[in-house]
C-alpha positions as a printed Julia matrix, in Angstrom:
357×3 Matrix{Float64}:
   8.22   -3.9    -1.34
   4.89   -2.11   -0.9
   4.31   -2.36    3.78
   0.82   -1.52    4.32
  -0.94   -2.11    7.64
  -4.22   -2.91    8.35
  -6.36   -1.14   11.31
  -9.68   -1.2    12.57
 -12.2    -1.36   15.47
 -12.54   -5.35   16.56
 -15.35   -7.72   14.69
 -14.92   -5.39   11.22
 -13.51   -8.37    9.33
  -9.4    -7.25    9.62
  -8.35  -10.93   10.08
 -10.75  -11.88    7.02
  -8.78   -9.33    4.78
  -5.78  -10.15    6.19
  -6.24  -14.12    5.1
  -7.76  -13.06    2.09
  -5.13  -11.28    0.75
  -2.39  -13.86    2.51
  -4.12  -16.3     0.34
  -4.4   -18.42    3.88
  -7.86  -20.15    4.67
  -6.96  -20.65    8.54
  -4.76  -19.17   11.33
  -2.79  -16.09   10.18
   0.16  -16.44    7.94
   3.68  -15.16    8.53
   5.12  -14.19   11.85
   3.62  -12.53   15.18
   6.01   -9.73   15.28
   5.21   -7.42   18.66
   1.68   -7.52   18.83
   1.02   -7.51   15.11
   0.92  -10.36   12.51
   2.98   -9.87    9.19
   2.22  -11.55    6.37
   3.13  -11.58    2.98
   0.76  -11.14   -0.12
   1.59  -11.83   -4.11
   0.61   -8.85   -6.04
  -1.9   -10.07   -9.13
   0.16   -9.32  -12.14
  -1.66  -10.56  -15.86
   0.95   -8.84  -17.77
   3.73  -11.1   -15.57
   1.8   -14.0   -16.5
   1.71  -13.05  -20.34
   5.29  -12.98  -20.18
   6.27  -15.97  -18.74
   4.38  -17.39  -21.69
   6.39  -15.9   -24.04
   9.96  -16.63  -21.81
   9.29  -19.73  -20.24
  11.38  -19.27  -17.42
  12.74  -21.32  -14.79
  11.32  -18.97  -12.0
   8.39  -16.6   -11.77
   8.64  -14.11   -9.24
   5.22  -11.39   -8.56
   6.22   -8.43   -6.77
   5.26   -8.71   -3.34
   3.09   -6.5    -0.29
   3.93   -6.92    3.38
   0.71   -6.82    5.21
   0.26   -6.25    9.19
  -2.39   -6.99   10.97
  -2.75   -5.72   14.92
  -3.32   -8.78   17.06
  -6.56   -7.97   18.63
  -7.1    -4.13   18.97
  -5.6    -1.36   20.44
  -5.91    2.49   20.48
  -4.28    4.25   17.71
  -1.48    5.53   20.15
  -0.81    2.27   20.41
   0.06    1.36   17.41
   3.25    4.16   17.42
   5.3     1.19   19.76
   4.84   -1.13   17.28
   7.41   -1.2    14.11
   5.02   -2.84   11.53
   2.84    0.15   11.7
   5.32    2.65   12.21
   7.22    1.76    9.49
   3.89    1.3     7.07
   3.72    2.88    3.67
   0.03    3.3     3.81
  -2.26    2.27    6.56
  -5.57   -0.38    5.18
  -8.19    1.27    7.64
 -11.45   -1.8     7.26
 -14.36   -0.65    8.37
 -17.43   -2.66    8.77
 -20.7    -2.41    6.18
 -21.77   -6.15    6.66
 -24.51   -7.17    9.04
 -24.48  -10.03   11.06
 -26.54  -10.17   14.55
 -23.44  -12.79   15.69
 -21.02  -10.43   15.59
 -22.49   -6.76   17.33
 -20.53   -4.07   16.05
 -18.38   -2.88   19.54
 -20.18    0.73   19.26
 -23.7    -1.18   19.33
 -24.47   -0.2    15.41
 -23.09   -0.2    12.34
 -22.03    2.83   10.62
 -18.96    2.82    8.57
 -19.16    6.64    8.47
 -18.72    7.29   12.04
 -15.73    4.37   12.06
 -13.73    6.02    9.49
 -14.5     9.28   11.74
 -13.24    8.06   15.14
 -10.77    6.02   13.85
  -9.38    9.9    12.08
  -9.4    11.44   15.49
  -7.38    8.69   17.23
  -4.49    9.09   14.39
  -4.52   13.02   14.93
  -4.55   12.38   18.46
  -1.84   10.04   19.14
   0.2    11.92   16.35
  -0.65   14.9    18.72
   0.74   13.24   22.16
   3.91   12.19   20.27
   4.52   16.24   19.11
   3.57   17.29   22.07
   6.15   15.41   24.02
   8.64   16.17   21.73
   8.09   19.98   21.5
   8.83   19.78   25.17
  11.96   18.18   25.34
  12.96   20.38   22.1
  12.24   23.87   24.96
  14.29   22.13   27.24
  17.15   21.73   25.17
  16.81   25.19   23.36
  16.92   26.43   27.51
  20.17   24.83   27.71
  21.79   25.58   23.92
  21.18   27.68   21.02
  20.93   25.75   18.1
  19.25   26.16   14.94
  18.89   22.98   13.42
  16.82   22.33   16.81
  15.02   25.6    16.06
  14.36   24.57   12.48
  12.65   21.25   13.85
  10.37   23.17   16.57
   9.39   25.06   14.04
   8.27   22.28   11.8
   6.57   20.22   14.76
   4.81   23.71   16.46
   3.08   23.79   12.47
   2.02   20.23   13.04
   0.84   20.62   16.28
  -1.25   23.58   15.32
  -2.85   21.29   12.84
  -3.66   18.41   14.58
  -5.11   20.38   17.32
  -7.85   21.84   14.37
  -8.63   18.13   13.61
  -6.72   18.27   10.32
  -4.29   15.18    9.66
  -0.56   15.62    8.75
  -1.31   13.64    5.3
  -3.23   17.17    4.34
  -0.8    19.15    5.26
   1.98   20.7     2.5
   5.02   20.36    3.29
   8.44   21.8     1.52
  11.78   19.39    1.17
  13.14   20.35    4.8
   9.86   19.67    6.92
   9.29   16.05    5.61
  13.03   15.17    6.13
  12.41   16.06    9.39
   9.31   14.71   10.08
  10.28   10.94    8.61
  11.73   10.28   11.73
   8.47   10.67   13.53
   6.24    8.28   11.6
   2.96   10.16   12.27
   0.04    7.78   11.66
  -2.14   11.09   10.62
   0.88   12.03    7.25
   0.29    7.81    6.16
  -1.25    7.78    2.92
  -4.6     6.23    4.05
  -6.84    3.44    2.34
 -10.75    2.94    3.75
 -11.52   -0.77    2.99
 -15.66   -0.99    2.85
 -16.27   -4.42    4.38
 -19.6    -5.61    2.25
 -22.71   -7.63    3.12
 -22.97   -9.95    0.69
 -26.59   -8.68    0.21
 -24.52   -5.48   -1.32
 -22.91   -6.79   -4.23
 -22.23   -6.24   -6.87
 -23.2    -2.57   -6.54
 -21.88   -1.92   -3.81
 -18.59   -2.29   -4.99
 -18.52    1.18   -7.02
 -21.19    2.83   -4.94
 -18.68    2.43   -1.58
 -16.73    5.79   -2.99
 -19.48    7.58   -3.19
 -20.41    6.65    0.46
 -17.59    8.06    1.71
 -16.95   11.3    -0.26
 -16.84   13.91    2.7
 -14.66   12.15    4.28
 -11.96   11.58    1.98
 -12.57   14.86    0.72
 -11.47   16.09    3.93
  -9.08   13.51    4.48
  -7.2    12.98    1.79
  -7.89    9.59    1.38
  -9.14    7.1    -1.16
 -11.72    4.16   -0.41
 -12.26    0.46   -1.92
 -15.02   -1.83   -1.55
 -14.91   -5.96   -1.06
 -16.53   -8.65    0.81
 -14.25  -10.5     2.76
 -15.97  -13.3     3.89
 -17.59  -14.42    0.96
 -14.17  -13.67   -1.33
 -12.0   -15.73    1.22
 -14.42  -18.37    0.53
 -14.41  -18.12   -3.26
 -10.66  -18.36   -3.43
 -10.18  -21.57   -1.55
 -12.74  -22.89   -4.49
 -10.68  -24.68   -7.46
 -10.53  -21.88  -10.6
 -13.74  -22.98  -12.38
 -16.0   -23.03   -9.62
 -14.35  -19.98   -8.52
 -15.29  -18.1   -11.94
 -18.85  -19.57  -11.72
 -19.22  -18.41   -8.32
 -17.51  -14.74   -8.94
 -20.18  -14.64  -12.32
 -23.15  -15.46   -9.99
 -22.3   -12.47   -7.66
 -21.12  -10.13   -9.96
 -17.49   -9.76   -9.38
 -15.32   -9.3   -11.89
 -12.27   -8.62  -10.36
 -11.23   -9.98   -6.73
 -11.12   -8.42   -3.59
  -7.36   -8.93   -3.6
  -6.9    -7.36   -6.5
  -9.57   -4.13   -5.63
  -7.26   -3.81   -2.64
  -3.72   -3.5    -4.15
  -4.93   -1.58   -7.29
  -6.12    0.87   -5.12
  -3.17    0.62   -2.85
  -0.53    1.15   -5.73
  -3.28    4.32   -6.96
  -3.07    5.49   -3.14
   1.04    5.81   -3.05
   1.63    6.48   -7.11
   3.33    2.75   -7.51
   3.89    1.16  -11.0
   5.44   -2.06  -11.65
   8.21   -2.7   -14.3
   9.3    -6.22  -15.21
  12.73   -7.97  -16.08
  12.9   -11.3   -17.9
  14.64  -13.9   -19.48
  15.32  -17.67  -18.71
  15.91  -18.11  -15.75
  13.26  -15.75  -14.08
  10.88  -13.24  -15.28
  10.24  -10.76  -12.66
   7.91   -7.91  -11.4
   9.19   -4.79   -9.59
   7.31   -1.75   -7.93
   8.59    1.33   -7.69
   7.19    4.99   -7.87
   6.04    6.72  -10.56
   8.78    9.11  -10.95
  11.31    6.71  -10.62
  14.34    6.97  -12.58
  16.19    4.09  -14.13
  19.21    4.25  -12.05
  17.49    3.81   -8.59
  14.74    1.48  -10.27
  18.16   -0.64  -10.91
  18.92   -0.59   -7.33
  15.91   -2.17   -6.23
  17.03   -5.16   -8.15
  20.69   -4.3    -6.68
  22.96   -1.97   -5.84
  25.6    -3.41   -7.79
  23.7    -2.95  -10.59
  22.75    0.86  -10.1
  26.62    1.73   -8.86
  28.06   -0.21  -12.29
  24.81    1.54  -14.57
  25.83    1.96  -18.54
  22.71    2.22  -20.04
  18.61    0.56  -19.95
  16.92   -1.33  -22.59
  13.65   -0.33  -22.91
  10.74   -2.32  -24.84
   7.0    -1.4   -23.55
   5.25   -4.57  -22.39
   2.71   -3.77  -25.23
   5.2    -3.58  -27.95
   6.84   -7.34  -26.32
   3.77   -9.24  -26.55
   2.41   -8.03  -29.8
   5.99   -9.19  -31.99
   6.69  -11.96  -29.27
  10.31  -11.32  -28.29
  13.25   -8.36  -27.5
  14.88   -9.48  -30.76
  11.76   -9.13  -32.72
  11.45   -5.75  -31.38
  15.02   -4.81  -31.49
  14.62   -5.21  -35.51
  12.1    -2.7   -35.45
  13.59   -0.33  -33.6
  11.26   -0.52  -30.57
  14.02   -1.06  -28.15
  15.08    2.27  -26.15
  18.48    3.13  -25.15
  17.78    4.98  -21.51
  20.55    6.55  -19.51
  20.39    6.75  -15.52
  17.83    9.43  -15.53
  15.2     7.84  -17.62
  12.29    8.12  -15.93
  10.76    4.35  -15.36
   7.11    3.98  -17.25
   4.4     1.6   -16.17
   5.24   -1.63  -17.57
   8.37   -1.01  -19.25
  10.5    -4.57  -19.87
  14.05   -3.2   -19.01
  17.34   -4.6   -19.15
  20.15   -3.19  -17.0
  23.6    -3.08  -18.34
  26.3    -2.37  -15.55
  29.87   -2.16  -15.05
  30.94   -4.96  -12.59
């Protein structure tokens, strides 16, 4: 499952994103879990659909995103004590294009460029405190005992350091096998793949939308980052409308694909995710995995009984499944694949596992 956390300065619309993509209209979803609230969104999946027309099965199940959302804000540093953004595969930072005299902007104007900005330089620097502190201890301990796996790992963090202290975040940096084994431990906010979520005016769409990139070039440039565009407010409202007044209302404004949907497609882009799907009668199922994923560890998402037991994968493009309606249509035309453990999985490849038990 995809963890992504949202951040933000206060009165940017975090909490409006957050229900949006919950699918929940009032208080936050989920559970308040140290300061932040979790939540759980459905991923948008047509193909999934498609094929539970075709299977008709007892249970469909989308793949999934945790979401986390800081309750009320805090300094970047901050968020290092708190495991839902530690433990984040890509941070959601929402920064504020919408204007609304009601809610003044905390800095006293709004400009989305200088919030993606600040918000930068209080990832580097709490990234910065935590190598700091940890540098020290490490000359403490090499005082005391020669070691060189300690060596190795001063090293590594003395390279960060020096980077963090030019302004440069540890998602730009390149790093070989040994340095990111080491540095998983640390969670560094700065090395999270990060997301800027443009929080429209309403006045701004539909243009907006594909201008927001554009906006924000330089900085991602430099950062390393990738940005999306939506309007909270206005979406939330649109998708507690029943579906036809919801289409009407997404024609008027010129959206023709949600905000939710912007925001995970962009997400899955971000971190190189693709989804796979497994069906049959009693469930058809999306998965997400990376895009060099090979078939043996895509089978131990599902389980690891599965990927210890692994024979061989079935393999029948989605494209090739809808167009001749079934695997036994396609198995008589020699569409289906035979795929050992190191196939690597494809975009929306319909697999079935076989497996010792």
């Amino acid at each position: 499952m995809l963890r992504a956390a949202l951040i933000g300065f206060p009165s940017v619309g975090k909490t409006t994103l957050f229900r949006l993509m919950t699918s929940t209209a009032g208080a936050r979803n989920g559970v308040k879990r140290a300061a932040a609230h979790v939540g759980v969104a459905r991923v948008p999946e047509p193909r999934l659909d498609r094929l539970v027309e075709l299977f008709r099965p007892k249970h469909r199940v989308p793949a999934t995103v945790e979401l986390a959302e800081m309750a009320g804000h805090a300094a970047a540093r901050s968020l290092l004590d708190i495991a839902a953004f530690r433990e984040a595969d890509a941070l959601l930072h929402v920064v504020r294009s919408f204007r609304d005299e009601r809610v003044p902007h905390t800095s006293g104007s709004v400009d989305p460029i200088r919030d993606v900005r600040t918000m930068e330089e209080e990832l580097i620097l709490a990234d910065l405190g935590v190598a700091e502190r940890r540098l020290e201890r490490l000359g403490q301990d090499l005082k005391k005992r020669k070691s060189d796996d300690l060596k190795t790992e001063q090293a590594v963090l003395m390279e960060c350091q020096a980077a963090l202290e030019a302004g440069t975040p540890l998602r730009r940096m390149t790093r070989d096998p040994v340095a990111e084994k080491r540095l998983r431990g640390f969670q560094f906010l700065s090395a999270k793949p990060l997301l800027v979520v443009n929080n429209l005016d309403e006045s701004d769409l539909p243009h907006g939308l594909e201008r927001s990139a554009l906006d924000f070039e330089a900085f991602l440039s430099e950062a390393g980052a990738n940005a999306v565009a939506v309007c909270a407010k206005i979406e939330l409202e649109i998708s507690q409308l029943d579906e036809e007044a919801a289409e009407v209302f997404s024609a008027d404004l010129g959206l023709m694909e949600s905000g939710l949907n912007r925001v995970i497609r962009a997400s899955y882009e971000l971190l190189g995710y693709i989804s796979f799907f497994t069906v049959g009668e009693r469930e058809c199922r999306a998965w997400t995995v990376s895009q060099s994923t090979v078939a043996q560890d895509a089978a131990a998402e599902i389980h690891s009984d599965i990927a210890r037991g692994f024979i061989r994968a079935e393999v029948v493009p989605y494209n090739s499944l809808v167009e001749h309606g079934s695997i036994a249509a396609c198995r008589e035309r020699g569409l289906v694949r035979l795929e050992g453990k190191n196939y690597i999985v494809r975009d929306g490849d319909v697999i079935t596992f076989r497996f010792a038990t």
